[in-house]
C-alpha positions in Angstrom: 98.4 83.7 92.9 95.4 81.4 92.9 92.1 82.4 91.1 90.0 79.9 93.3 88.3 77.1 91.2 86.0 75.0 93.6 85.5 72.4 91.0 89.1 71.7 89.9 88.9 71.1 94.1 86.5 68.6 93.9 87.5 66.6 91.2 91.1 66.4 92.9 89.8 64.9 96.0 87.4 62.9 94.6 90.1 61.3 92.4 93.1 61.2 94.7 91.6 61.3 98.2 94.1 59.5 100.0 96.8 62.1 99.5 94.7 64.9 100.6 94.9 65.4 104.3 92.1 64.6 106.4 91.5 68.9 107.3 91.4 69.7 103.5 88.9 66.7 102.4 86.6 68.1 105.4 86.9 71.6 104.5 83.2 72.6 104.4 81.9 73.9 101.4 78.6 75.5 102.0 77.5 78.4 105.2 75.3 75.1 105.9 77.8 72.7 106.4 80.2 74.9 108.2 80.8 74.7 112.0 80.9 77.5 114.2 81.0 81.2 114.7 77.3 81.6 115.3 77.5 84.8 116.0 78.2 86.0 112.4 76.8 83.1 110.4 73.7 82.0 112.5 70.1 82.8 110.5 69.9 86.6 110.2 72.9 87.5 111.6 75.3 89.9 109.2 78.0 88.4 107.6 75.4 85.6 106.8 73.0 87.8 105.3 75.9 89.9 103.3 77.5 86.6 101.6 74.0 85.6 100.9 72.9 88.7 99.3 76.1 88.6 97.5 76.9 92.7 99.0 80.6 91.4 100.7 82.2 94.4 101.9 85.8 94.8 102.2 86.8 93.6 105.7 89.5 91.4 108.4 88.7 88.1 109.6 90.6 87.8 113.0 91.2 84.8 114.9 93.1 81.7 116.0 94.0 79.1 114.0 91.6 76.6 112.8 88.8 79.1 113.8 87.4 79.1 109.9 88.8 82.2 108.7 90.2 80.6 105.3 87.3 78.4 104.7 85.0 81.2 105.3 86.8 83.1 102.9 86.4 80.0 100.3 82.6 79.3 100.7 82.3 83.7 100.0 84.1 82.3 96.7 81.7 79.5 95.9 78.5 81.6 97.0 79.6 84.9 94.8 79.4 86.2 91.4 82.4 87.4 91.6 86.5 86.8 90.4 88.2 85.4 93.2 91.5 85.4 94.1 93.7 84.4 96.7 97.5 85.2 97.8 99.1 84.3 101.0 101.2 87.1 102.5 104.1 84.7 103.4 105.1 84.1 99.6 103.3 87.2 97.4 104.4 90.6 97.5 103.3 93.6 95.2 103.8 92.4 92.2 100.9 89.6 92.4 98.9 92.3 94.0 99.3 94.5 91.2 98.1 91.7 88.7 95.2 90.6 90.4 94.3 95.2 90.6 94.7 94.7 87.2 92.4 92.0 86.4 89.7 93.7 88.9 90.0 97.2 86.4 89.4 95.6 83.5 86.6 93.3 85.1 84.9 96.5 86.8 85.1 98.5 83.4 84.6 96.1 80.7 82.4 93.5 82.6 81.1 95.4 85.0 82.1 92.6 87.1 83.3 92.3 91.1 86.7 91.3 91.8 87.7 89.8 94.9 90.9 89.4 97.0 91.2 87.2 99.9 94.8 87.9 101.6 95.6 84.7 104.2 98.1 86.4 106.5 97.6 89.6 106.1 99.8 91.2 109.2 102.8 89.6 107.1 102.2 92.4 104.7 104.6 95.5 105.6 103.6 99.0 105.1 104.7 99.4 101.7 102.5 96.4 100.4 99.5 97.1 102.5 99.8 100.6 101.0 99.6 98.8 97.5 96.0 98.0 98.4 94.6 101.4 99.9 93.3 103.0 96.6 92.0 100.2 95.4 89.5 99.0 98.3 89.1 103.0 98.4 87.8 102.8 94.9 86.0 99.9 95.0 88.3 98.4 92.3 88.5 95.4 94.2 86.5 93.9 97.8 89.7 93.0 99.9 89.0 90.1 102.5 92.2 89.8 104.7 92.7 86.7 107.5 94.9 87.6 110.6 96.2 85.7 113.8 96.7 89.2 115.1 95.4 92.2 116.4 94.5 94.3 113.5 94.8 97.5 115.1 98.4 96.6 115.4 99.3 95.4 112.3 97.2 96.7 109.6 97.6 100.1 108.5 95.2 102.6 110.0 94.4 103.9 106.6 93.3 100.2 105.2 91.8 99.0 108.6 89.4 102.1 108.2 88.4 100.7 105.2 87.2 97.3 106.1 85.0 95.8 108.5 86.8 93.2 111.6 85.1 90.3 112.1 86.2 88.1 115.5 86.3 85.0 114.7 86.1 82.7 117.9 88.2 79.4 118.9 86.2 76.1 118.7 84.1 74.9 122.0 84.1 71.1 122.7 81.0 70.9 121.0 82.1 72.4 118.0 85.3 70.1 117.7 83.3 67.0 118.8 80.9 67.7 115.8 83.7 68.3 113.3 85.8 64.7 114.7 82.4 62.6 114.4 81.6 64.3 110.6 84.9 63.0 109.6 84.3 59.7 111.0 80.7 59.1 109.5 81.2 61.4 106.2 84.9 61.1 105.2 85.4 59.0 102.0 88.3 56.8 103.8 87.4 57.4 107.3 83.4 56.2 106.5 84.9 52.5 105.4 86.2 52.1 108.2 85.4 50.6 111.7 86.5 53.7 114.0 86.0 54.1 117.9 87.3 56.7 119.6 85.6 56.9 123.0 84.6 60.3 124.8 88.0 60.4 127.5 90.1 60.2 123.9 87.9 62.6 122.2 88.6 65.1 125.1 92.2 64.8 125.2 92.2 65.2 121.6 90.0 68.2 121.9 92.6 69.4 124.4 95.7 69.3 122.5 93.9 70.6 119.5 92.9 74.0 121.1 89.7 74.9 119.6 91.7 74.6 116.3 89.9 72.5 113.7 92.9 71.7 111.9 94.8 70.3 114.2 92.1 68.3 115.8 91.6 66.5 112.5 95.1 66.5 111.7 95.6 64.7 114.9 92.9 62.4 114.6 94.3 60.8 111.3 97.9 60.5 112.4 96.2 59.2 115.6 94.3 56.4 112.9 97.6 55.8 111.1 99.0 54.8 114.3 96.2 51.8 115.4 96.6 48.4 114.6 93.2 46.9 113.2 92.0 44.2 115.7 90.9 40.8 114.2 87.7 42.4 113.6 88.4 44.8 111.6 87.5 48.0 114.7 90.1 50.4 115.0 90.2 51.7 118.3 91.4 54.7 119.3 93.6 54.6 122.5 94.7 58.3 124.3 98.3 56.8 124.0 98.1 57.0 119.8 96.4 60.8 120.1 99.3 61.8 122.5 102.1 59.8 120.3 100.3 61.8 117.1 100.5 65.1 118.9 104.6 66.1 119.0 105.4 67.1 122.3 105.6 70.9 122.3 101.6 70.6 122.0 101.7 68.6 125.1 103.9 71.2 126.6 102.6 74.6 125.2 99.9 75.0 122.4 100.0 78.6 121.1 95.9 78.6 121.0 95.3 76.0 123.4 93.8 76.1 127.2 97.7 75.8 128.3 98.8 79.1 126.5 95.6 80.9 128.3 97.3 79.1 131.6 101.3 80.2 131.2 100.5 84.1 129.9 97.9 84.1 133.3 100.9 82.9 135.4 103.4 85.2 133.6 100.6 88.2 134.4 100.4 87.3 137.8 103.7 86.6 139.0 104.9 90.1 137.8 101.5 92.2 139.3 102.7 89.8 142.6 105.7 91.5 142.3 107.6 88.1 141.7 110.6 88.5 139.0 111.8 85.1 139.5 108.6 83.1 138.5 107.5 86.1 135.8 111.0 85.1 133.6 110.5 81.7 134.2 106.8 81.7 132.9 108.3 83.8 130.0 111.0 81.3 129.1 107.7 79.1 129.0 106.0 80.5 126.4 109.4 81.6 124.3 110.5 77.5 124.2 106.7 77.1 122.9 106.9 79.6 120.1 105.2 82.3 121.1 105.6 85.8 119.3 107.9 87.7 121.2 105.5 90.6 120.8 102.7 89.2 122.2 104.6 89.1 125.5 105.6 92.6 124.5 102.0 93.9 124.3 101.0 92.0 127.7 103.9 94.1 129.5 102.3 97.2 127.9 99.0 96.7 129.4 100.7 95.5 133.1 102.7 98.5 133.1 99.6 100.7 133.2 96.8 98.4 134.7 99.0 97.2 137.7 101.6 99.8 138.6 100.6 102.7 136.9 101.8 106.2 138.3 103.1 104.2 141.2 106.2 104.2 138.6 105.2 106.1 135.8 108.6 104.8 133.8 107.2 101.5 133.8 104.7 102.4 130.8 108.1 103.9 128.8 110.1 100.3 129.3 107.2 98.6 128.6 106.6 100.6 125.6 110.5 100.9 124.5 111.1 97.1 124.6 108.3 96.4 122.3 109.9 98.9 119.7 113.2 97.4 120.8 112.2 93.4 119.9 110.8 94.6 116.7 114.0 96.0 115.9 115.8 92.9 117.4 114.3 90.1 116.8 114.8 86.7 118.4 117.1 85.3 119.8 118.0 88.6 121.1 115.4 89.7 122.1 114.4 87.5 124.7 116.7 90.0 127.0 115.2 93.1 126.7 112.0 91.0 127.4 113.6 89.6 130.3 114.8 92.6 131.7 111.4 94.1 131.3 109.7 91.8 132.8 112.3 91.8 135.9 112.0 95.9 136.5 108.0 95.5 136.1 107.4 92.3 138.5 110.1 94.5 140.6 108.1 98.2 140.3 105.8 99.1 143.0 102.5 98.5 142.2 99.1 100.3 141.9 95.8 99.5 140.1 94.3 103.5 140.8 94.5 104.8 137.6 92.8 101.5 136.3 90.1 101.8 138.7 89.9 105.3 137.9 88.8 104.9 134.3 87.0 101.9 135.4 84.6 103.8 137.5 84.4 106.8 135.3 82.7 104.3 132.6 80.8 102.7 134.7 79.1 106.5 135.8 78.7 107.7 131.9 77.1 103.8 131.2 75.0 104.1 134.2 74.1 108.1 134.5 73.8 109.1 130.9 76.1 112.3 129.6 75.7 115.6 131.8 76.4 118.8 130.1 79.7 120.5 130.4 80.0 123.6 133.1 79.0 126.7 131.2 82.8 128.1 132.7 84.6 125.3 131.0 82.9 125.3 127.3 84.7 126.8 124.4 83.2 129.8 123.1 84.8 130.4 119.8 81.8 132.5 118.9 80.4 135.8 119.8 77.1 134.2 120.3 78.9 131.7 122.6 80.7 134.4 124.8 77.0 136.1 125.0 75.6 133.0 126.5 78.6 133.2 129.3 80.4 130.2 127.7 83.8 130.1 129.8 82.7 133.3 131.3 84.1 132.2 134.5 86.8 130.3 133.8 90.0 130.3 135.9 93.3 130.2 134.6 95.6 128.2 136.2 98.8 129.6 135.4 97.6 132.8 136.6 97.7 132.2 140.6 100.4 130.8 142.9 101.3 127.5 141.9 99.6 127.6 139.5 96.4 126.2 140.6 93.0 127.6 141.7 89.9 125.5 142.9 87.2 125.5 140.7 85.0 123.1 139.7 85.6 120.6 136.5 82.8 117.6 137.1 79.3 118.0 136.0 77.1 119.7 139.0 75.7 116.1 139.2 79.0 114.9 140.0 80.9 117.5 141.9 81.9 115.9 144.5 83.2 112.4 142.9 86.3 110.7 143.1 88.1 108.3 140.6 91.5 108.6 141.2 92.5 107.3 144.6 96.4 107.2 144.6 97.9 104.8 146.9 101.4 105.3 149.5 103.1 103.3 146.9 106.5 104.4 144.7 105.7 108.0 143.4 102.2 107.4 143.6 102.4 108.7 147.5 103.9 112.4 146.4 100.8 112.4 144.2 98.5 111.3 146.8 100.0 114.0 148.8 100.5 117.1 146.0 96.4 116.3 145.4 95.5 116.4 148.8 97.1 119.4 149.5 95.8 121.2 145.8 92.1 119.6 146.7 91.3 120.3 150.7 87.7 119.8 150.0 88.0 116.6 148.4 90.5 114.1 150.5 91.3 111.3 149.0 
C-alpha cells in the first residue's frame, strides 16, 4: 500500500535521475502539463472541473495502456485535499483494502477529512475483494478511483460499477505522441544535454510500434538513444534501425493496443462472417502468439454469433456464449481449442445479419420519429380506472385460437405497416421466413 507523497517523488528524480526511466521522469504532474484526453480534461469539460473543484466522485478510468489513466489518477492526488492511497490489484488483496477503509473512518470521523483510493488494475480484483469495497463507496467512507484495460461492464461487479462514474479514456493520436517524444527531448534533465535528432519517418515508426501508448513510445525512445553511437560532433541521431532494434519483435509482429491488433481482430472478424474457417483460426493463432486475452477473442465470437448469423443458426449465440464460460474455467494453454473450435463452427454457420438490421432500423425510427403511444388494446390495466378507459379492452390472446396465433395489430398506428425483421433462405432462418409469412399474409416479407 502506497499513501502517494508527490514530493518524496520529486526529490527522488531530482537526485537520482538517471535510474528513473525516461516514462516516469516525464510523468506529468499538473492537468496543464498533461497530454490528451480532451474530451474530459479540456477547459470546462467535467472531470476537469470536478478535480478542480476538489468534488471527485467515485468512478472507472477505462482504457489502453499508456492512455493516462494512472497519471490522471496522480495529478487528482496532488490537486486534492484529500488522503490518497494507491494499491495495485495484481499484488494487494483485502487485507490492504481493509487498512486503507480503516484509515478513511477515522479520517471522515475525527478529521472530517476525504479519503481516497486509487485501485490500478481493478478487473484483477475477484468478486470477493471488489465486494470488500461496496459499502464503503456506498457510504461515502472512501472516493474509490479504479483503472481498467477492460470492459467494466464485464468485470466489475454490477453493484460497485453502479456506484461509480466510467470515464473512456482514449489511445494517443500522432499528435499526441509527437508532443510527448519532443517534451522529453527539449525538457528531460538527461535528454535536454544532449544533441538529439530523430527525424519525422523515425518519429512515425516509433509512433507506430508504440500504439497510442505513451509509455512505450518513451520507453522506446530511450532504449532507441542507448543504442546510438555519438558522432564526432557530439549529435545523436536517431536511425529507424535503433527504434526497431529497441522495440522486441512481438511489437513488430502484434502490439496488443497498436494499429496491427485493430488489423488481425478485423481479419479474424471477417474471415469467419465470410464464412472462411481456415483463415479465421489462423488470424486467431495470430493474436494468441501476440498475447492477447483469450477472452477478448471470446467476447468478439459473442457479438459474430448474433450480428452475422443470428437466427440463421440460433445455436451459434449458445457456443459462442458456452466457450467464453468454458476459457474462463480453462484457461490457456487449453483453451485455445474450444476457441478454435468456436471459431471453426461460426466461420462454418450459415449466415445472416436480419436480426442486426432489425434492431438497427428500429433505432433508427425511435431516434428519428420520437416515441408513439402504445395501442390502447396492448396497455396494462392493473387498475379499475385503467380497465374504464378500455386499456387492453381488445386484446387477443394468443393461446386462445388455433395455433395459437391471431392477427392483430402490435406497432404504433403510425407504424402499422413496418417491417424490421426480414429473415433470409439461409439455415433455419428460411422456416422462419416461411412460419412468418404464413402467420402475417398482410405483411410479406
Amino acid at each position: 500500500m502506497e499513501l502517494f507523497d508527490q514530493q518524496n517523488k520529486i526529490n527522488r528524480q531530482a537526485t537520482h535521475p538517471s535510474f528513473v526511466p525516461l516514462a516516469e521522469r516525464m510523468r506529468p504532474m499538473s492537468m496543464d502539463k498533461f497530454v490528451g484526453q480532451e474530451h474530459l480534461l479540456g477547459n470546462g469539460k467535467p472531470l476537469r472541473m470536478l478535480i478542480e473543484k476538489d468534488e471527485v466522485p467515485s468512478m472507472i478510468f477505462w482504457g489502453p495502456p499508456g492512455c493516462g489513466k494512472t497519471t490522471l489518477a496522480r495529478i487528482l492526488a496532488s490537486q486534492t485535499q484529500a488522503d490518497f492511497f494507491q494499491l495495485n490489484a495484481v499484488s494487494s488483496g483485502v487485507q490492504e483494502v481493509r487498512k486503507v477503509i480503516e484509515r478513511a473512518e477515522i479520517n471522515r470521523s475525527r478529521l472530517n477529512k476525504k479519503t481516497i483510493l486509487f485501485i490500478d488494475e481493478i478487473h484483477r480484483f475477484n468478486k470477493a475483494q471488489q465486494d470488500a469495497l461496496l459499502h464503503s463507496v456506498e457510504d461515502g467512507v472512501i472516493i474509490l478511483i479504479g483503472a481498467t484495460t477492460e470492459n467494466p461492464s464485464f468485470e466489475v461487479i454490477s453493484p460497485l460499477l453502479s456506484r461509480c462514474l466510467v470515464y473512456v479514456l482514449e489511445p494517443l493520436g500522432a499528435d499526441q505522441l509527437n508532443t510527448i517524444i519532443s517534451g522529453a527531448i527539449e525538457n528531460d534533465l538527461i535528454l535536454k544535454s544532449q544533441q538529439i535528432q530523430i527525424e519525422k519517418n523515425e518519429r512515425d515508426v516509433l509512433m507506430l510500434l508504440a500504439g497510442g501508448d505513451a509509455r512505450i513510445v518513451l520507453n522506446g525512445l530511450e532504449t532507441s538513444l542507448r543504442l546510438v553511437k555519438p558522432e564526432k560532433s557530439g549529435k545523436r541521431v536517431v536511425t529507424i534501425r535503433h527504434i526497431e532494434e529497441a522495440f522486441q519483435r512481438r511489437y513488430l509482429k502484434y502490439d496488443k493496443s497498436g494499429e496491427e491488433h485493430y488489423n488481425i481482430i478485423s481479419a479474424f472478424i471477417k474471415s469467419m462472417r465470410g464464412c472462411d474457417p481456415d483463415a479465421a483460426v489462423y488470424w486467431m493463432a495470430r493474436m494468441l502468439e501476440g498475447g492477447e486475452d483469450p477472452k477478448f477473442i471470446a467476447r468478439r465470437m459473442i457479438v459474430l454469433a448474433s450480428e452475422d448469423i443470428g437466427n440463421a443458426d440460433p445455436q451459434a449465440l449458445n457456443l459462442a456464449t458456452s466457450c467464453f464460460t468454458a476459457i474462463d474455467y480453462i484457461g490457456m494453454p487449453e483453451a485455445r481449442i474450444i476457441l478454435a473450435q468456436t471459431a471453426a463452427y461460426l466461420a462454418s454457420a450459415p449466415k445472416s445479419n436480419a436480426s442486426y438490421m432489425a434492431i438497427e432500423n428500429a433505432l433508427a425510427d425511435v431516434r428519428k420519429l420520437g416515441h408513439f403511444p402504445v395501442p390502447l388494446h396492448l396497455r396494462n390495466a392493473p387498475t379499475k380506472l385503467m380497465k374504464e378507459l378500455d386499456y387492453g379492452k381488445e386484446y387477443k390472446y394468443g393461446h386462445s385460437f388455433k395455433n395459437h396465433f391471431i392477427e392483430q395489430q402490435y406497432l404504433p398506428d403510425e407504424l402499422r405497416e413496418k417491417i424490421y425483421y426480414s429473415p433470409t433462405d439461409e439455415g433455419e432462418e428460411k422456416i422462419i421466413h416461411e412460419r412468418l409469412n404464413q402467420w402475417w399474409r398482410n405483411r410479406k416479407r
